[in-house]
TORDRENMAR-429861 format. One line per 8 residues: number of its first residue (from 1); for each residue x, y, z of C-alpha. Coordinates in steps of 0.5 Angstrom, whole numbers, plus 2048, in hexadecimal, padded with zeros to 3 digits. Example, Ala and Ser with C-alpha at 12.3 -4.5 7.8 and 13.67 -1.06 7.14 Angstrom:
<pts>
1 = 819:7F7:810 | 81B:7FE:80E
</pts>
This chain:
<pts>
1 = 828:83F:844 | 823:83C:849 | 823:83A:84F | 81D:836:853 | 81C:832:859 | 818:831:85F | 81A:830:868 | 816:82E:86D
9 = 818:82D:875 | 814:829:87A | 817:82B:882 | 813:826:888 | 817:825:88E | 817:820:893 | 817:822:89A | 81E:826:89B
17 = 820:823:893 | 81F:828:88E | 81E:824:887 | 81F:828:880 | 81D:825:878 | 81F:829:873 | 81E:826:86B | 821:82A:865
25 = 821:82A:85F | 823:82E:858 | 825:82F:851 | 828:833:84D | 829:834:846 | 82D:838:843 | 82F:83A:83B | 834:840:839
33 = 838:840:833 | 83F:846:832 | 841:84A:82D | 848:846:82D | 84D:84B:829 | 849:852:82C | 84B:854:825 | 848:858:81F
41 = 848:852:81B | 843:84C:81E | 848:845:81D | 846:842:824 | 842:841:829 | 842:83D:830 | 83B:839:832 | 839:836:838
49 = 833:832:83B | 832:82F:842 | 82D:82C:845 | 82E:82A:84D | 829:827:852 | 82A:827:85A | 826:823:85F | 828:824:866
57 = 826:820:86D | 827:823:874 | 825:820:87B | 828:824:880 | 827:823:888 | 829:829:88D | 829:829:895 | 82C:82C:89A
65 = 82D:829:8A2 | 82F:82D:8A7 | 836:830:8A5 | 835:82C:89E | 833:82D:898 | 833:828:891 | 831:826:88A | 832:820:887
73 = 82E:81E:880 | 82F:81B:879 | 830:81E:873 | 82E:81C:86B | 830:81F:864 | 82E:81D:85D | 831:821:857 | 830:81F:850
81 = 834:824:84B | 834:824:843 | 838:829:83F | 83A:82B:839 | 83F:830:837 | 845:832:832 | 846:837:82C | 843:837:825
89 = 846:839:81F | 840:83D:81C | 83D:83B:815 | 83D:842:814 | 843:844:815 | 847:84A:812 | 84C:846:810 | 84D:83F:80C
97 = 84C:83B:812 | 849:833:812 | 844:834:816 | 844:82F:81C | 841:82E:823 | 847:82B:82A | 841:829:82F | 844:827:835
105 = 83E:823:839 | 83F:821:840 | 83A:81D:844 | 83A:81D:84C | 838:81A:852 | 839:81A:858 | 836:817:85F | 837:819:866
113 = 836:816:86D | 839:81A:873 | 837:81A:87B | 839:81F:880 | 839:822:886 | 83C:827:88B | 83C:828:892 | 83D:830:896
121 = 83E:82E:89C | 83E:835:8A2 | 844:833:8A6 | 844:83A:8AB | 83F:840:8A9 | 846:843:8A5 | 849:83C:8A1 | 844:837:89D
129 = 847:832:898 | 845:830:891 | 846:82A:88E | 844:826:888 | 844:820:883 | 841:81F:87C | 842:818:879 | 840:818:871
137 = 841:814:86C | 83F:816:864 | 83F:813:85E | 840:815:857 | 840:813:850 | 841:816:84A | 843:816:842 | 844:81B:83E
145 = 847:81C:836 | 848:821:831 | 846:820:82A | 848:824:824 | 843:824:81F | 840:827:819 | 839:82B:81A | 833:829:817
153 = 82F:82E:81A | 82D:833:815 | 831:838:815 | 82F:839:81D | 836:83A:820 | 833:83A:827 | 831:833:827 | 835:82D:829
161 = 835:827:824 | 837:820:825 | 838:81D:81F | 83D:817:81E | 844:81A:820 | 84A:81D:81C | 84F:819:81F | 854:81E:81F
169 = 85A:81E:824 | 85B:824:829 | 854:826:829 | 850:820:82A | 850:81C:830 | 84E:814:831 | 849:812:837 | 84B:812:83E
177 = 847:80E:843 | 848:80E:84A | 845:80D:852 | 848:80E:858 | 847:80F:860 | 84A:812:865 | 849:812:86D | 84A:819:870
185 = 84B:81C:876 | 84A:823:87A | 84B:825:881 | 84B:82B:885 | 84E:82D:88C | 84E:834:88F | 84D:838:895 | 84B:83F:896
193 = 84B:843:89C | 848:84A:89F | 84C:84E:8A3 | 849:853:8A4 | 841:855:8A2 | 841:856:89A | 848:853:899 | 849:84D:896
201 = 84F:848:895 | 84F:842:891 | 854:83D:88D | 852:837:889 | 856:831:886 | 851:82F:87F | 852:829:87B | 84E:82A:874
209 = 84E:826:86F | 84B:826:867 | 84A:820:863 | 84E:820:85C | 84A:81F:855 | 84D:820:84E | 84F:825:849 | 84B:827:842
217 = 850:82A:83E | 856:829:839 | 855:826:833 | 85A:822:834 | 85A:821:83B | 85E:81B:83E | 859:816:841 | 85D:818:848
225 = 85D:81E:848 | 854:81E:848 | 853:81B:84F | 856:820:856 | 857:81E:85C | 852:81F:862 | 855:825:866 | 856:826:86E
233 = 858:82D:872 | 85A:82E:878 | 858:834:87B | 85C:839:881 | 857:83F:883 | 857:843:889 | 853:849:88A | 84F:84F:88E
241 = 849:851:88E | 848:858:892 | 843:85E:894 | 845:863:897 | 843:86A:89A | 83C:868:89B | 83A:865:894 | 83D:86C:890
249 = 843:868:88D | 845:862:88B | 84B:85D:889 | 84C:856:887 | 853:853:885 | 856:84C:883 | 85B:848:881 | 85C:842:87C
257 = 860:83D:87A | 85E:838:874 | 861:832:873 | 85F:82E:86C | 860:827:86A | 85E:826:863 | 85C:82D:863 | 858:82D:85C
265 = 85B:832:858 | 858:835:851 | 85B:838:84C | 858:83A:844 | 85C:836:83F | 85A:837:838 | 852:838:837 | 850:835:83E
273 = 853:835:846 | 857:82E:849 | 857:82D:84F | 85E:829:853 | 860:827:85A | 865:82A:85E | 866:82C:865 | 865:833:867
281 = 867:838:86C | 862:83F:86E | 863:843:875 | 861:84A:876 | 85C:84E:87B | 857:852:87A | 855:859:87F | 84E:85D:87E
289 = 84B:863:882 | 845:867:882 | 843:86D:887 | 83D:871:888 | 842:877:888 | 83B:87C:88A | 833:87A:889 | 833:87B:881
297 = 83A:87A:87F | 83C:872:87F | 843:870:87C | 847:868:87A | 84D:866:878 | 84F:85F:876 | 857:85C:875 | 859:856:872
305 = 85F:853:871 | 861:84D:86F | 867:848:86C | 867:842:868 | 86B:83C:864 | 869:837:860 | 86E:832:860 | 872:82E:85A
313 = 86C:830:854 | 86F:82E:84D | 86F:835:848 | 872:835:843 | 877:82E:844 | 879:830:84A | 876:82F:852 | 877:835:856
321 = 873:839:85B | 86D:83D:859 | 868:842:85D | 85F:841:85C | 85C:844:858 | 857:84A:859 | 85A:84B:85F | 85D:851:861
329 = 863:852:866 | 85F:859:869 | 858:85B:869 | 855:861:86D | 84E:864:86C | 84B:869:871 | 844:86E:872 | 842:873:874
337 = 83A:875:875 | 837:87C:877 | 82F:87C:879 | 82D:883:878 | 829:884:880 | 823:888:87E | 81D:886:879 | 81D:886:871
345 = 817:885:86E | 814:882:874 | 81A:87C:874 | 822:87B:875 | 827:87D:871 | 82E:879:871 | 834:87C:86E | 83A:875:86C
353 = 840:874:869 | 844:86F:869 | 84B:86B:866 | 84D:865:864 | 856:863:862 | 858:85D:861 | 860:85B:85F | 862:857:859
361 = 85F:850:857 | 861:84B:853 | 85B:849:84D | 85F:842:84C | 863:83E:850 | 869:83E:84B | 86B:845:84F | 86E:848:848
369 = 86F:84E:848 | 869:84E:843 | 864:84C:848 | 864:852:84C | 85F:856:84E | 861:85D:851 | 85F:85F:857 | 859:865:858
377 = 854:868:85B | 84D:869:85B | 849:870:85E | 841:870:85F | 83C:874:861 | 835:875:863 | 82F:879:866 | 829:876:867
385 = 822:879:86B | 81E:874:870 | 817:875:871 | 816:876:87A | 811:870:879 | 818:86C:876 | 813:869:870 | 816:86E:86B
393 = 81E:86D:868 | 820:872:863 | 827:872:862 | 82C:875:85C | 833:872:85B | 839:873:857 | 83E:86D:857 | 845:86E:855
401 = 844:875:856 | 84B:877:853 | 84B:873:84D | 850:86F:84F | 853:869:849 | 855:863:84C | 855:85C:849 | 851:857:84E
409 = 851:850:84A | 856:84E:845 | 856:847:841 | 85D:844:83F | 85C:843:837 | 863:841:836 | 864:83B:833 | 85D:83C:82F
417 = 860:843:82B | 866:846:830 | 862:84A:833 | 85E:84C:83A | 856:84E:83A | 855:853:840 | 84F:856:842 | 84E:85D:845
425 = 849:85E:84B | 844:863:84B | 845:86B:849 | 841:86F:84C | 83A:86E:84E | 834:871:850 | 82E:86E:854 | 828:870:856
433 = 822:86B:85B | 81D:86B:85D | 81A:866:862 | 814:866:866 | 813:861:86C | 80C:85D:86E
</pts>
């Protein structure tokens, strides 16, 4: 894998306008091959290639009139993307298999232009307003096929051969072709509002929109079923942000309603994921607190709960109403740090321990039963030693200090061999760094 590219910004201003031109570009390269079965025995393997070139242009502008503040700009972004990915039955398998290659190629283009502002306008010294708008049009176009052939490539099971095609239904799939645009709106409207010093009030009404584009699974894969529909959020959020008793503690909340139209829903079927369109619903809150409860003992703790639907999902024959997937219905986490007073070695000792809990998930939009991963815990430790001049960090770390066995990521196999893959996450691990700061 590789990764390069380059940025350059220009700022001028013109009288009260401040003018920003920001260019960028990058490429990414990647190239990864997987030990499908993870057995004993070698049958077959996933390889994938990916090379994706971005170019993206900014002008921005931004000033402020007596009790009002704006940005306006114009946005442009060019992504070119070719990859290459699917299973191979190796040549030196174990077993008396034909050896053959299922490459599946996707080439992708997409160009986007947008224009943008937004005002903040101070109405007293408590209230101000916010309100923006972001016009964009994107257009793509896109082809993709799967080709089922014999290699031809010396035995090397790693690289993809594109000689004629076995014609071979259910494995290999004919060329789609296809470009399409789209106009896409986005706008927000907020208040916020300071009671008091150090406690902020705020609510906001958002509309976020993301442009459709098309799947790069199966074979067989329905000619509808390759392009989604471009997916629009309405978003309800209100909140507090508050510091109190002279900075020692502090307590952020918010609420949340999301409603989605044509969310774009993912899920794995067979070797790759496909994505549909369905309407969605996620409301929820979340609460954090941290306090300096002395001068070397510091403490937080986050909450987060959340609900969500997705609605009328086509599993197994049968539309019915499904959840997200990795999305857990409870998280909580919190730390605790200690700072021994006096100095050790001519530094700053600190003492920290923390954890994290997350509810159950689903690893697949199905919802199966199969498709569950249980809910876990995970505890940390941590001392570490900082010189008083703060240009040296040494520090020992222990993740998963108990040890905990928790499934963090799962793949639903069971169209391919009636079977679930699920990952577990990292056991206990031991770290130890050392930084030194110019």
């Amino acid at each position: 894998m590789s990764t390069y590219g380059g940025s350059a910004k220009l700022t001028s201003a013109v009288g009260d306008v401040n003018i920003n031109l920001i260019s960028d570009y990058k490429q990414f390269k990647k190239d990864f091959n997987l030990d499908l079965e993870a057995g004993p025995e070698n049958q077959f393997a996933w390889h994938g290639i990916a090379n994706t070139k971005a170019f993206t242009q900014e002008l921005r502008l931004d000033g402020a009139t007596g009790p009002l503040k704006w940005v306006t700009g114009l946005y442009y972004l060019n992504i070119k993307t070719h990859a290459v990915h699917g299973i191979a039955a190796l040549p030196d398998s174990a077993y008396p298999i034909p050896s053959w290659d299922q490459p599946r190629i996707a080439n992708l283009k997409t160009e986007s232009y947008s224009a943008f502002g937004q005002v903040d306008y101070q109405v007293t010294d408590t209230v101000n307003l916010i309100g923006g708008l972001r016009w964009t049009r994107e257009k793509k176009r896109y082809d993709f096929e799967v080709l089922f052939v014999t290699p031809t490539d010396n035995g090397n099971p790693y690289s993809w051969d594109y000689s004629p095609a076995i014609s071979f239904p259910g494995f290999s799939q004919g060329l789609y072709a296809d470009s399409h645009g789209e106009t896409l709106w986005s706008w927000k409207a907020g208040v916020n509002w300071k009671p008091v010093q150090d406690v902020l009030v705020y609510a906001s009404v958002t509309q976020g929109a993301k442009a459709g584009s098309y799947n790069a699974g199966g074979p067989p894969l329905p000619a509808s079923e390759i392009p989604y529909k471009p997916e629009r959020l309405i978003s309800y959020e209100v909140g507090l942000k508050s510091t109190l008793f002279g900075g020692k503690v502090r307590f952020n909340t918010a609420g949340y309603y999301y409603d989605y139209h044509n969310y774009q829903a993912a899920r794995w079927l067979g070797f790759s994921s496909l994505i549909t369109n369905a309407n969605a619903r996620i409301y929820g809150g979340e609460a954090e607190l941290a306090a300096s409860l002395t001068d070397n003992l510091e403490a937080s703790f986050n909450v987060g709960a959340q609900h969500n639907t997705v609605k009328n999902v086509l599993v197994g024959g049968v539309r019915r109403n499904v959840q997200t997937t990795f999305t857990p219905k409870l998280t909580l986490a919190g730390t605790i740090r200690y700072t021994v007073p006096s100095l050790v070695a001519g530094g700053k000792v600190g003492l920290q321990a923390s954890a994290n809990y997350q509810s159950r998930v689903w690893h697949n939009l199905n919802n199966f039963d199969a498709n569950s991963l249980a809910p876990y815990g995970v505890v940390n430790a941590r001392i570490d030693w900082t010189s008083e001049d703060k240009k040296w960090l040494v520090a020992f770390s222990v993740k998963n200090l108990t040890d905990n066995v928790y499934d963090n990521i799962g793949f639903d196999l069971s169209q391919v061999c009636g079977c679930n893959l699920q990952a577990q996450g990292k056991p206990r691990w031991f770290n130890v760094s050392v930084r030194r700061s110019f």
